[in-house]
C-alpha positions as CSV (number, residue, x, y, z in Angstrom):
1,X,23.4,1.3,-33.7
2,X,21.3,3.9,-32.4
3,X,21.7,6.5,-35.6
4,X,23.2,5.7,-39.1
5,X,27.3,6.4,-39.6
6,X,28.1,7.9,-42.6
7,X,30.1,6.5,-45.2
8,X,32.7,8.5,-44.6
9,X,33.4,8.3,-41.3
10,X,37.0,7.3,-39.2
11,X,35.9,7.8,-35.8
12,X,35.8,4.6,-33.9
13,X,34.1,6.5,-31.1
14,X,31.0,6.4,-33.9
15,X,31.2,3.3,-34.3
16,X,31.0,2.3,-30.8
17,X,28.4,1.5,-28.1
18,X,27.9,2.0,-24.2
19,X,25.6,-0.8,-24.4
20,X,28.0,-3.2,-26.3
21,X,30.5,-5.7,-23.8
22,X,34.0,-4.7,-23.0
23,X,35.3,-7.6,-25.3
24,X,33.4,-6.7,-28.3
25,X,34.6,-2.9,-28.3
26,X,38.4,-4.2,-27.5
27,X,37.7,-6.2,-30.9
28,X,36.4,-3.5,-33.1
29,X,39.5,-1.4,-31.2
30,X,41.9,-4.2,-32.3
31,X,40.5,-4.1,-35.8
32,X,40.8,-0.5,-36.0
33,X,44.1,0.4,-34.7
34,X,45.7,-2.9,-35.7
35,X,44.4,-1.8,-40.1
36,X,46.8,1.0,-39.0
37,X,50.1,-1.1,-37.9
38,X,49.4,-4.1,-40.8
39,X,49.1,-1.2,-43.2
40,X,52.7,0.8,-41.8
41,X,54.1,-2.6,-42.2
42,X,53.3,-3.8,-45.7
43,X,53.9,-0.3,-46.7
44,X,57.4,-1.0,-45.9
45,X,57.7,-4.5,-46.8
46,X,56.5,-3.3,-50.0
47,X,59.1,-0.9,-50.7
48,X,61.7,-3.5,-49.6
49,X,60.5,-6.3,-52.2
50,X,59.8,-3.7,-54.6
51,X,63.3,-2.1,-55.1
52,X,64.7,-5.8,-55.0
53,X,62.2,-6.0,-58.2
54,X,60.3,-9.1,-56.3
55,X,57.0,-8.7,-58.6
56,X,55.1,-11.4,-56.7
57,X,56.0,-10.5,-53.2
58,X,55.1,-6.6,-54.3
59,X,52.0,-7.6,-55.9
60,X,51.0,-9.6,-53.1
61,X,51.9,-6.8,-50.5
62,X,49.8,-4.3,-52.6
63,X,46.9,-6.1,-52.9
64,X,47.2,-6.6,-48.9
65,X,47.0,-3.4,-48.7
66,X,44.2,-2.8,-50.8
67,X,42.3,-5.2,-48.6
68,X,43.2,-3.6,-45.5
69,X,42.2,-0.2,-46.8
70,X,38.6,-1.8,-48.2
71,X,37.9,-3.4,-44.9
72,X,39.2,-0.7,-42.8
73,X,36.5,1.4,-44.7
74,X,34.1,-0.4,-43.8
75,X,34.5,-1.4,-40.3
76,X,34.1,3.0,-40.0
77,X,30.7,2.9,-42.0
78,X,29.4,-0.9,-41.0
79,X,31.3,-2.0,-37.4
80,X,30.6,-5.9,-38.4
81,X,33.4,-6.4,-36.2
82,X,32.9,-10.4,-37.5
83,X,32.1,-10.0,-40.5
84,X,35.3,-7.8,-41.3
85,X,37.4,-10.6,-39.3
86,X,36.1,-13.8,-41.3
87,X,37.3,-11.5,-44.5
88,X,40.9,-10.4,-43.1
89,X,41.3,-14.3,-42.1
90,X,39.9,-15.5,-45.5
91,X,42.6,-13.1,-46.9
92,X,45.7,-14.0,-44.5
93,X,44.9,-17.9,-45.0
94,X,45.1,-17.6,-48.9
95,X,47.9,-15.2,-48.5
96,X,49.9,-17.3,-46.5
97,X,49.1,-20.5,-48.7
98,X,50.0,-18.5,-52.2
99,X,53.3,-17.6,-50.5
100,X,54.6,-21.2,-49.3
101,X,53.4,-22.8,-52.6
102,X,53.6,-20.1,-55.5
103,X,56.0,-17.0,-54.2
104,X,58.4,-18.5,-51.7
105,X,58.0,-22.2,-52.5
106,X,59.4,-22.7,-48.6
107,X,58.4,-22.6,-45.4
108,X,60.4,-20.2,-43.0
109,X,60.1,-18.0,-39.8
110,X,57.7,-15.3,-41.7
111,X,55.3,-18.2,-42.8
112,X,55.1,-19.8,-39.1
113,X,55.1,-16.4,-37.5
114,X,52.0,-15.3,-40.0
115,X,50.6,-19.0,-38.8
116,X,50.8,-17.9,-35.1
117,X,49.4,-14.1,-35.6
118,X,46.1,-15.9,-37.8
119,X,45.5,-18.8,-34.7
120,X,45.7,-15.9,-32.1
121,X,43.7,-13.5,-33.9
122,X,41.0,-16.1,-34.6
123,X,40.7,-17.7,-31.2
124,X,40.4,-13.9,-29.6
125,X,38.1,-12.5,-32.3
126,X,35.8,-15.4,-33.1
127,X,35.8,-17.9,-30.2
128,X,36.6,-21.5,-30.0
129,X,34.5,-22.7,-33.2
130,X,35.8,-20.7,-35.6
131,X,39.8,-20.5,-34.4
132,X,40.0,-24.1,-34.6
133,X,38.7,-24.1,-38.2
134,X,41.1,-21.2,-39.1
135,X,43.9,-22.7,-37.5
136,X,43.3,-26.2,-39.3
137,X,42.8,-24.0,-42.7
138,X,46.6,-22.6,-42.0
139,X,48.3,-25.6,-40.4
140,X,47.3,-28.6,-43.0
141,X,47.8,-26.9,-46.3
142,X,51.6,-26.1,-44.9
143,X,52.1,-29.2,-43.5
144,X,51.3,-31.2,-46.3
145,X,53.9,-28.7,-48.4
146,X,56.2,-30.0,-45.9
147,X,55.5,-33.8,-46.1
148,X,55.8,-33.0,-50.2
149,X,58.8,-31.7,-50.1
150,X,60.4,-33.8,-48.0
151,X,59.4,-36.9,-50.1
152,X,59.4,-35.6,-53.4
153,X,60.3,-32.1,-53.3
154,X,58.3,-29.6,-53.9
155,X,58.9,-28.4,-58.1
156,X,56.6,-26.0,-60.5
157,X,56.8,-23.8,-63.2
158,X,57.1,-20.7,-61.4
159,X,60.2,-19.1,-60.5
160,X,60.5,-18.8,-56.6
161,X,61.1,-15.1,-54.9
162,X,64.0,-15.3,-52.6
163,X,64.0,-13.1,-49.4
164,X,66.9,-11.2,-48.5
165,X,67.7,-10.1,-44.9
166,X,66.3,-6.9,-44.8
167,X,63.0,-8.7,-46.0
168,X,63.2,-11.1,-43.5
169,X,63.9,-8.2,-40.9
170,X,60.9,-6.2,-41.5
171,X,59.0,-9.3,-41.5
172,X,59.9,-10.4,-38.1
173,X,60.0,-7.2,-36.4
174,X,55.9,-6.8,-37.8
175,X,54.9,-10.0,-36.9
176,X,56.1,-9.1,-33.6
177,X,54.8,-6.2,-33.0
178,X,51.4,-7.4,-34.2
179,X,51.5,-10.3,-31.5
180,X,52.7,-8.0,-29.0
181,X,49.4,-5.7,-29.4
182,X,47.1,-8.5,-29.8
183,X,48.1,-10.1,-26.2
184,X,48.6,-6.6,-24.8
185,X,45.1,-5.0,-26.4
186,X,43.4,-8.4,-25.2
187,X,44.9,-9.0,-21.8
188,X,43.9,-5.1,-21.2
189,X,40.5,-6.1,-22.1
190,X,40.3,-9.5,-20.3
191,X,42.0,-7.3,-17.0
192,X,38.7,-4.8,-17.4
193,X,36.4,-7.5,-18.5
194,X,37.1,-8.8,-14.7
195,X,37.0,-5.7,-13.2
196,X,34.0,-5.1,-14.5
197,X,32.7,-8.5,-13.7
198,X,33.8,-8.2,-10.2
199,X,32.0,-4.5,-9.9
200,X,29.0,-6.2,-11.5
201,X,29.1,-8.5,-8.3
202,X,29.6,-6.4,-6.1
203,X,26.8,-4.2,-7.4
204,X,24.7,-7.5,-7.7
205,X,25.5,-8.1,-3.9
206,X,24.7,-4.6,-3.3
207,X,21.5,-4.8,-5.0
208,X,20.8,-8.6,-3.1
209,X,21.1,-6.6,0.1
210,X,19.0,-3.5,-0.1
211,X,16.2,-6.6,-2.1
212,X,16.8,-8.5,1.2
213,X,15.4,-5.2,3.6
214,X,13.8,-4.1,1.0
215,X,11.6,-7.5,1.3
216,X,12.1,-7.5,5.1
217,X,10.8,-4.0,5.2
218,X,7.6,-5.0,2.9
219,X,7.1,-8.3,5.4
220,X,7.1,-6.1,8.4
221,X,4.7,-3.2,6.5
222,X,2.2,-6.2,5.7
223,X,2.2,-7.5,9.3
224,X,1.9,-3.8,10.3
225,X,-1.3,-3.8,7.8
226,X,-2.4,-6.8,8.7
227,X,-2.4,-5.7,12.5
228,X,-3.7,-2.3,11.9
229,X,-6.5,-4.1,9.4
230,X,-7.4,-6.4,12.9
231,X,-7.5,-3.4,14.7
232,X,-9.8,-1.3,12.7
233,X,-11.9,-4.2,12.0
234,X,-12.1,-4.3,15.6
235,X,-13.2,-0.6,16.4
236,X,-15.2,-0.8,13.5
237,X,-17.1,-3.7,14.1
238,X,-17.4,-3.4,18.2
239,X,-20.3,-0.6,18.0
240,X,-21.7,-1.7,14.7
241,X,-22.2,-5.1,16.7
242,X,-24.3,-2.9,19.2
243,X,-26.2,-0.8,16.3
244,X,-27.4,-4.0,14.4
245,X,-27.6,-5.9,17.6
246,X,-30.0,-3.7,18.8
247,X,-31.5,-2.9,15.6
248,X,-32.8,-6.5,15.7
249,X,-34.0,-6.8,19.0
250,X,-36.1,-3.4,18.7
251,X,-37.1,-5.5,15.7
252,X,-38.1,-8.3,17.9
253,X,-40.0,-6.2,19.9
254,X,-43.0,-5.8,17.8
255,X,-42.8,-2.0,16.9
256,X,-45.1,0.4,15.6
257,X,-44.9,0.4,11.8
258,X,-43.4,3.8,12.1
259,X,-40.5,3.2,14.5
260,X,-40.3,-0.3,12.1
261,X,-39.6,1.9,9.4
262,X,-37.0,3.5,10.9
263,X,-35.3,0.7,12.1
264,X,-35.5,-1.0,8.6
265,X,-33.6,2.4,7.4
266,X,-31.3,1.9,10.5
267,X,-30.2,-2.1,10.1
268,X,-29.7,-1.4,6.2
269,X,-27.1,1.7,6.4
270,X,-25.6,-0.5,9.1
271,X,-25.7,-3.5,7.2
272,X,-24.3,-1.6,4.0
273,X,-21.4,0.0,5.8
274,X,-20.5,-3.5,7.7
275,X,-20.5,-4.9,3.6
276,X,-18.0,-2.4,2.6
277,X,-15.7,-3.4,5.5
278,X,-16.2,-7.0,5.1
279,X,-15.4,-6.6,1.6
280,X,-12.3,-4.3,2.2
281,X,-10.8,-7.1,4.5
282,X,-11.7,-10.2,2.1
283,X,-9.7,-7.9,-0.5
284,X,-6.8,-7.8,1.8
285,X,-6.9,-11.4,3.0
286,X,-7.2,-12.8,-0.4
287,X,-4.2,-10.9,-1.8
288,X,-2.1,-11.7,0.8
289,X,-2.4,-15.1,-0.1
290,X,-3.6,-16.4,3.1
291,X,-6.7,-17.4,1.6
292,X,-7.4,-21.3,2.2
293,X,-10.1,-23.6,0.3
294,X,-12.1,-26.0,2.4
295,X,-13.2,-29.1,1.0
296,X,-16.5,-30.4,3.1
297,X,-19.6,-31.6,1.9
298,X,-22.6,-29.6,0.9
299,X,-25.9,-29.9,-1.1
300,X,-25.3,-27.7,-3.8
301,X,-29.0,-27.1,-4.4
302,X,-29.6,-26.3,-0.6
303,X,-26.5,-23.3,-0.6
304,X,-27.9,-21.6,-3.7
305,X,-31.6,-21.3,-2.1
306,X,-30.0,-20.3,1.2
307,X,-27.6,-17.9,-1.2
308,X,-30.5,-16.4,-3.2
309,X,-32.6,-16.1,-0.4
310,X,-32.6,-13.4,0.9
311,X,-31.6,-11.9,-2.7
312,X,-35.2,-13.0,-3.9
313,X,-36.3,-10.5,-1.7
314,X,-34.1,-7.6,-2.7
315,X,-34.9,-8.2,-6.1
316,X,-38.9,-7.6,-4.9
317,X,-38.5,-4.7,-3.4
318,X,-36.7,-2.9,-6.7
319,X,-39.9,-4.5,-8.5
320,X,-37.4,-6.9,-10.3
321,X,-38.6,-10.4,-11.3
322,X,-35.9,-13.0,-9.5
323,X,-35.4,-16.9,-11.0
324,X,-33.3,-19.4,-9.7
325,X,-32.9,-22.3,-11.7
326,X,-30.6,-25.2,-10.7
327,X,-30.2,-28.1,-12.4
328,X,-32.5,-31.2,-11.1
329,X,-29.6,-33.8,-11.2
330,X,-27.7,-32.1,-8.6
331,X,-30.5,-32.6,-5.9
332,X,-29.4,-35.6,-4.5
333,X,-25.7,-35.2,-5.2
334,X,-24.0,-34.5,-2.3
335,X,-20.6,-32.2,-3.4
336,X,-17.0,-31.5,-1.8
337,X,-15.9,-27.6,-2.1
338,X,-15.9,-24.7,-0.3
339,X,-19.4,-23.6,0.0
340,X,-18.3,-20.8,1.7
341,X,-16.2,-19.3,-0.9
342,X,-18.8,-20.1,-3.6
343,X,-21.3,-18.6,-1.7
344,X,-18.5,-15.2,-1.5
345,X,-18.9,-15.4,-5.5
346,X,-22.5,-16.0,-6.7
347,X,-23.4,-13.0,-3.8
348,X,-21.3,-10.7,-4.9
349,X,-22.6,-11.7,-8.6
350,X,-26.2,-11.9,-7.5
351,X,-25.8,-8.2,-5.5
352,X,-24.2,-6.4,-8.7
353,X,-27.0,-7.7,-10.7
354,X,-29.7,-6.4,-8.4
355,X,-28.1,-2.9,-7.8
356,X,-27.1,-2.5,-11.6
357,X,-30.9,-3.3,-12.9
358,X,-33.8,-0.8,-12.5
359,X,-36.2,-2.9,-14.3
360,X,-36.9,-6.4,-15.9
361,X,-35.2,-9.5,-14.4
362,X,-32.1,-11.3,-12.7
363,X,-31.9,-15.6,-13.8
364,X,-29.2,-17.5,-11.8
365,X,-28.6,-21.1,-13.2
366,X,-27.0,-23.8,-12.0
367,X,-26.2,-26.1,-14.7
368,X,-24.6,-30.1,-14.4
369,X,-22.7,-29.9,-17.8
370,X,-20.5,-32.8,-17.2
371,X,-21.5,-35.9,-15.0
372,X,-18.3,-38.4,-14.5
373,X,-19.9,-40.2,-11.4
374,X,-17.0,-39.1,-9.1
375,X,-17.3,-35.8,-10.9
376,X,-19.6,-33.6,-12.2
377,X,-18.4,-30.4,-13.6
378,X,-20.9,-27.6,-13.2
379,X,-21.8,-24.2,-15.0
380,X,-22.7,-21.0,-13.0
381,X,-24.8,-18.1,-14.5
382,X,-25.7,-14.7,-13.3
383,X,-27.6,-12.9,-16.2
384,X,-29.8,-9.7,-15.8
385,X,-31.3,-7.1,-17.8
386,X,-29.2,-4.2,-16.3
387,X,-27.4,-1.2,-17.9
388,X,-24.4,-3.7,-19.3
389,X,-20.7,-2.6,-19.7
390,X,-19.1,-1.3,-22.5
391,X,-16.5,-3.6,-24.2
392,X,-14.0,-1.4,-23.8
393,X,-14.7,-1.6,-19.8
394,X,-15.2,-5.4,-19.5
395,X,-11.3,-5.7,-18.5
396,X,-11.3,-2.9,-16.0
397,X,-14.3,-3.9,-14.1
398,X,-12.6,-6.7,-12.2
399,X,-9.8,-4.5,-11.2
400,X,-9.8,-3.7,-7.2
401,X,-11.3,-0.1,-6.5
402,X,-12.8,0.2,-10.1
403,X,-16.2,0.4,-11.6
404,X,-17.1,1.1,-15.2
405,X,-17.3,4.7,-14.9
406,X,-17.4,7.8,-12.6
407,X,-21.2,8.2,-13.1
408,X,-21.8,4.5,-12.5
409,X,-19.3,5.0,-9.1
410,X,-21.7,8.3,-8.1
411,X,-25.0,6.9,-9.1
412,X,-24.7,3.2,-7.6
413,X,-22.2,3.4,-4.9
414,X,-20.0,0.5,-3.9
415,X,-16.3,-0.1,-3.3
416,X,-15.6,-1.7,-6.6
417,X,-13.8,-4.4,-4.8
418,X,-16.9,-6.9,-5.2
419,X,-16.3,-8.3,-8.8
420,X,-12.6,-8.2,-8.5
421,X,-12.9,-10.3,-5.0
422,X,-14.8,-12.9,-7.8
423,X,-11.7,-12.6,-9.9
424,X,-9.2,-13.4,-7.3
425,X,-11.0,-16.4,-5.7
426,X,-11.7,-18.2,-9.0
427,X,-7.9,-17.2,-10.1
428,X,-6.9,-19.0,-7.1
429,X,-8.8,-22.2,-8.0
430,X,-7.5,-21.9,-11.3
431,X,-11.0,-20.9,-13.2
432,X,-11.9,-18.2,-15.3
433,X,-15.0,-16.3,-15.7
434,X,-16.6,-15.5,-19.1
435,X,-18.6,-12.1,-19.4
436,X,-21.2,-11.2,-22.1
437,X,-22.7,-7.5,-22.1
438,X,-24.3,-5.3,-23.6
439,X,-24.9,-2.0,-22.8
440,X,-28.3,-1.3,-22.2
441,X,-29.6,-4.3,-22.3
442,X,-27.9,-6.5,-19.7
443,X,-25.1,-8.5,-18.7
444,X,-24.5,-12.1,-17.6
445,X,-21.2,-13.3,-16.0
446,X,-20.7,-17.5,-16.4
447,X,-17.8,-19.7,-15.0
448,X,-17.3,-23.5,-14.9
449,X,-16.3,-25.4,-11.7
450,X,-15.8,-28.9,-11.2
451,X,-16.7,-30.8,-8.1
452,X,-16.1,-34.6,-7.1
453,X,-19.2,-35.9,-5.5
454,X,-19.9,-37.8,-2.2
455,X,-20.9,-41.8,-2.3
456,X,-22.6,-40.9,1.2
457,X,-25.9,-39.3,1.5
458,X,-26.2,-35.5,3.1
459,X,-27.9,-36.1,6.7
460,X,-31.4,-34.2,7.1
461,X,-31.1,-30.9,7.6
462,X,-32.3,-29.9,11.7
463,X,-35.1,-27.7,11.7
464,X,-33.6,-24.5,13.8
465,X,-35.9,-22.2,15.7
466,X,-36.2,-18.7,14.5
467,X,-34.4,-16.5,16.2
468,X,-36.5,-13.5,15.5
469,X,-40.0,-15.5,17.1
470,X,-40.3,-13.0,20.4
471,X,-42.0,-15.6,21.9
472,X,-39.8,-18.3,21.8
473,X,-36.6,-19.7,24.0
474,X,-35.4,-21.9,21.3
475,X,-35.1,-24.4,24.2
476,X,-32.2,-22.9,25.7
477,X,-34.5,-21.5,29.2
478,X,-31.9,-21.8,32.4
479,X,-28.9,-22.4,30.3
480,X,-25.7,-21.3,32.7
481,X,-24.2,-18.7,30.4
482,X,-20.5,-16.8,31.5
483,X,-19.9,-14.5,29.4
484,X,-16.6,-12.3,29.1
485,X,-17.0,-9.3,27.7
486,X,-15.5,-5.6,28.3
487,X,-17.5,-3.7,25.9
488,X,-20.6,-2.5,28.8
489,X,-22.6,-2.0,25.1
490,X,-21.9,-5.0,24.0
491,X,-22.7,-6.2,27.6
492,X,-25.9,-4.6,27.4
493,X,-26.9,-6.1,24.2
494,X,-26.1,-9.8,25.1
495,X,-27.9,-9.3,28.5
496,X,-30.9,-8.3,26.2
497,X,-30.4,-10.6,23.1
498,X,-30.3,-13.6,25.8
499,X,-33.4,-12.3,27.7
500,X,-35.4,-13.2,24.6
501,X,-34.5,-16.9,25.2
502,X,-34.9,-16.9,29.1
503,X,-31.1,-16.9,30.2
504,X,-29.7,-15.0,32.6
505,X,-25.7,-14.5,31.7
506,X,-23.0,-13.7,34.2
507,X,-20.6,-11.1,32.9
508,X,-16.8,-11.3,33.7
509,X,-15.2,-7.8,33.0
510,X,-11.8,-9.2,31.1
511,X,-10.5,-13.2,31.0
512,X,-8.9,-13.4,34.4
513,X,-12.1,-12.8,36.4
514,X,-13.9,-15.0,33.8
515,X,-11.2,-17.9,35.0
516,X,-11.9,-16.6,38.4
517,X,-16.1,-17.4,37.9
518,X,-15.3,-20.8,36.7
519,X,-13.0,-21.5,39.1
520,X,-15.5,-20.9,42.4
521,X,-19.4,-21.5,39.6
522,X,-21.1,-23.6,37.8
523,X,-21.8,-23.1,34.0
524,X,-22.9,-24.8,30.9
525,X,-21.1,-22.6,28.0
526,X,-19.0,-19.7,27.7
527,X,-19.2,-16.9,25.3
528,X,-15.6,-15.3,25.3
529,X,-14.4,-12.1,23.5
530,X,-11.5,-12.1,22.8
531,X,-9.5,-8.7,23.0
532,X,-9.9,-8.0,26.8
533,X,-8.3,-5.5,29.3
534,X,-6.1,-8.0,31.9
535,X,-6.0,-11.2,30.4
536,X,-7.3,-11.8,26.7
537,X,-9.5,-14.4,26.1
538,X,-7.2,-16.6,24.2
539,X,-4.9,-17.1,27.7
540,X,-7.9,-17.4,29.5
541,X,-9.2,-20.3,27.5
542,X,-6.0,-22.1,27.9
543,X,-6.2,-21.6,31.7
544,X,-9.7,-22.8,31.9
545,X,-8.9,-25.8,29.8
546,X,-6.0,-26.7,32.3
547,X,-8.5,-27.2,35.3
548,X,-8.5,-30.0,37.2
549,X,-12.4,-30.6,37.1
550,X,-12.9,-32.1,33.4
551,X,-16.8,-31.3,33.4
552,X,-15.1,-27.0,33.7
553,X,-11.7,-27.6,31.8
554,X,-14.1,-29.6,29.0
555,X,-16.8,-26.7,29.4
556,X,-17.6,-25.4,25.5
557,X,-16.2,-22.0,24.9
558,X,-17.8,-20.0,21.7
559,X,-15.2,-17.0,20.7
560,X,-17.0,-13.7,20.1
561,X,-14.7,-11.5,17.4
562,X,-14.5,-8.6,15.5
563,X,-11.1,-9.1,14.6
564,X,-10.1,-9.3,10.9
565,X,-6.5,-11.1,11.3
566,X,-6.0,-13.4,8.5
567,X,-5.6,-16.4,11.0
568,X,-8.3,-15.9,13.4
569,X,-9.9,-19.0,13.3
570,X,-6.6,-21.3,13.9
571,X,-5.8,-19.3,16.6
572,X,-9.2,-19.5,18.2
573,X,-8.8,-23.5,17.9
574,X,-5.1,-23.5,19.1
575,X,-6.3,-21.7,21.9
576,X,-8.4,-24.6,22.9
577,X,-11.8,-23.0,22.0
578,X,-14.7,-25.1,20.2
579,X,-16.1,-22.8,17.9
580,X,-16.6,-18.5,17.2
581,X,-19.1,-16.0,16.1
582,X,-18.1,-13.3,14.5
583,X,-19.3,-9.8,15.4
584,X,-21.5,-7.9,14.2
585,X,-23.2,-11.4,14.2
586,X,-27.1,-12.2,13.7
587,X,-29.0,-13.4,16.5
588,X,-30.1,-16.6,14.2
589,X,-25.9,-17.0,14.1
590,X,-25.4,-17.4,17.9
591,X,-28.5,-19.6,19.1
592,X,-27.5,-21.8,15.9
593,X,-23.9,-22.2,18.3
594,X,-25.8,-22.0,21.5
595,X,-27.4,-25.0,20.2
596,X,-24.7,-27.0,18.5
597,X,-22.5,-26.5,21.6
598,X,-25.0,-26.9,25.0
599,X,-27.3,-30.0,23.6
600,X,-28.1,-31.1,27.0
601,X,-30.1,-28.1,27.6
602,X,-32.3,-28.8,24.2
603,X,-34.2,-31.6,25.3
């Protein structure tokens, strides 16, 4: 109940609920108006016994009607509606079993009729259970009378009452009316119990329906985001490909210490604003779900020096003291994981560290905690001396969008998207990560992950040729380069990154003249974008791998990108390309593919 009834209410509309089900208000109904007729009609069965001076029959009828007025009482302060049924069939089964063996000393009409009325009203008030036990409790005791009497007959010292017809009359014609309202009250209630069933169904279907576009509606808005996502990355990415790309080869151009200045501030902003939009689209792409874990092998000692890096020297520059510490069993273990991914997490670690801490140091460990041969189950820490979280704040941090505070948002900058891209990729992998901070005197984030190890050993590493060394070709001098590009900027800066290495690239304006160039020249790779004007350059791989010359349809084709669609890389593959560089790349990136993909020309 949602407020207290008082004691001495008779309302049943205060005694009953919206919430309840249509069959438990038509109970507490049937209880309610039903006190009424079963009082009207010992009322007058009383007066009928009582002027034919029937003591027991009166007595009995009185003390009926006592019970009826106690109960009715209370259904109107307590609506136990099964409470107040066990105790009106508690009082009917003794009533009915003190009449056929102490007031009537027979069985007649009345008694079966009064049987009938206690199996119906049991079985519709209390369910199956309990109307069988209620039935059995009325049937037996009067059956057994029967068996009695017919063997033995049935004697005691206790003077039966004998019925007359008006008795017998009143009798019937209440029994009858009480059957008649309990199949009427209950087959109105079963007829809306339906109803409403059927309303609830149709509603349901309704609801199944508007989930069903409401679903197809969401499918079609995260398509639209994923497209719009691609396209943004696209324009985004297109001229910062040209600002860093020229930022570095102004950088390989050996410039005064003032203009190097200058282009040091220059390839940072543009590095910072290409990490907020790579770390935007990771967001996206990992809660979509379209986020899937390689399993290759990697030296795990190897990925956290090439991780911490170029960290080491961030660290420097804020006059922090960096220490990487990995565990010396896991040098010659060769792993299976995503290095990838794990290098996504300890960077994004490793960066908060360094940008949250103005002074003292950052430790990274690496730490074998369990070796099982096959497996070895490893510890990650990233522990500094920043300005630490507040407990109250360690749960919000790895929310999307969210840092620990307003001032920490103004004062440090960021997207807030870098620890909670940590959360999500370990959630995926089914890991947790552990935090302990305090504020003002540092913070150090730990997680476990388990690996199972390689039985064959890593091959040697291949010494690459820096990219950055103005003076050198990296052995790629007179390689046949085609590359298809529409971007004249981005044109511009290939034309000039290549120059470094002594190649001369032909340009093809979109993927159908680049089809055309291989079709009438001569090259050794291409390098194809792949958003083009005409033809894009996934149709234009496909032609060019359906040649008839095998050394052109066979030719290596590197995919340059900018795009940020969640299935990039399969599609580059499908399209029958060999590999992809994604833009705003480094120069070290492309002569790394240059070389993996035109070996003949390295020797």
């Amino acid at each position: 109940m949602s407020e207290k009834v008082s004691f001495f209410n008779l309302s049943i509309y205060k005694i009953l609920r919206k919430e309840q089900p249509f069959l438990d208000q038509a109970r507490i109904r049937l209880l309610y108006y039903g006190f009424f007729l079963i009082f009207v009609a010992l009322g007058a069965l009383y007066l009928s016994v009582y002027f034919q001076n029937q003591t027991m029959l009166a007595n009995t009828s009185l003390v009926l009607m006592g019970s009826v007025v106690v109960l009715f009482k209370y259904l109107t302060w307590r609506p136990h509606w099964q409470g107040v049924s066990h105790a009106l069939l508690i009082v009917g089964t003794l009533v009915n079993t003190s009449l056929v063996y102490i007031s009537i000393q027979t069985v007649n009409i009345i008694t079966v009729q009064v049987i009938i009325i206690v199996i119906v009203f049991s079985f519709y008030m209390l369910g199956q259970s309990w109307g069988l036990i209620y039935s059995l409790l009325n049937t037996v005791p009067v059956l057994v009378f029967m068996i009695i009497e017919f063997n033995n007959g049935y004697v005691i010292g206790i003077k039966p009452n004998k019925i007359d017809q008006s008795t017998i009359i009143i009798s019937l014609f209440a029994n009858f009316i009480l059957l008649i309202f309990i199949h009427s009250h209950f087959y109105t209630a079963f007829l809306k119990n339906i109803k409403h069933l059927k309303d609830s169904s149709e509603e349901q279907n309704r609801l199944y329906n508007k989930m069903e576009a409401a679903i197809e509606k969401a499918e079609k808005s995260a398509l639209a985001k994923s497209e719009f996502l691609s396209t943004m990355s696209h324009e985004i990415r297109t001229p910062l490909n040209a600002v860093i790309g020229m930022s570095n080869l102004l950088m390989m151009g050996s410039p005064r210490p003032d203009q190097k200045e200058n282009l040091e501030i220059l390839k940072f902003s543009a590095n910072n604003l290409l990490a907020i939009v790579n770390d935007v689209l990771d967001f996206s792409k990992i809660e979509s779900g379209k986020v899937v874990f390689e399993n290759i092998k990697f030296n795990l000692v190897e990925l956290m020096n090439n991780i911490c890096g170029g960290q080491i020297l961030k660290a420097e520059e804020k006059g922090l003291l960096f220490k990487l510490d990995v565990d010396s069993s896991l040098r010659s273990k060769v792993l299976f994981g995503d290095p990838t991914r794990i290098t996504q997490i300890i960077f994004n670690l490793v960066s908060n560290a360094i940008k949250f801490t103005e002074r003292g140091n950052i430790w990274v460990r690496v730490t074998c905690v369990e070796d099982r041969h096959n497996t070895v189950t490893v510890n990650f820490s990233v522990r500094d001396t920043g300005i630490g979280i507040e407990n109250d704040s360690l749960a919000s941090i790895f929310e999307p969008f969210t840092q620990e505070s307003l001032a920490t948002t103004r004062k440090y900058g960021g997207t807030g998207l870098g620890l909670a891209i940590v959360k999500r990729l370990l959630e995926l992998q089914g890991l947790q990560m552990t935090v302990n901070s305090t504020r003002g005197y540092g913070s150090e984030f730990l997680f476990n992950m388990e690996f199972p190890v390689s039985t064959e050993p890593m091959p040697e590493p291949v010494a690459a040729v820096p990219a950055n060394d103005p003076s050198a070709d990296g052995g790629l001098s007179g390689l046949r380069v085609l590359i298809a590009e529409d971007n004249m900027v981005n044109v511009m800066l290939m034309k000039k990154l290549l120059g470094k290495w002594n190649i001369t690239p032909t340009i093809a304006e979109n993927g159908e003249r680049a089809v055309e160039f291989m079709q009438y020249g001569n090259f050794d790779i291409i390098l194809m974008d792949l958003q083009m004007p005409v033809m894009n350059g996934f149709d234009a791989s496909k032609e060019i791998r359906k040649m008839a010359d095998p050394r052109k349809s066979q030719i290596p084709i590197i995919a340059l990108t900018a795009s940020a669609l969640f299935d990039i890389k399969d599609q580059v593959y499908e399209a029958g390309m060999n590999d992809y560089v994604s833009k705003p790349f480094k120069p070290d990136d492309l002569l790394e593919k240059l070389h993996a993909h035109a070996p003949g020309k390295m020797a």
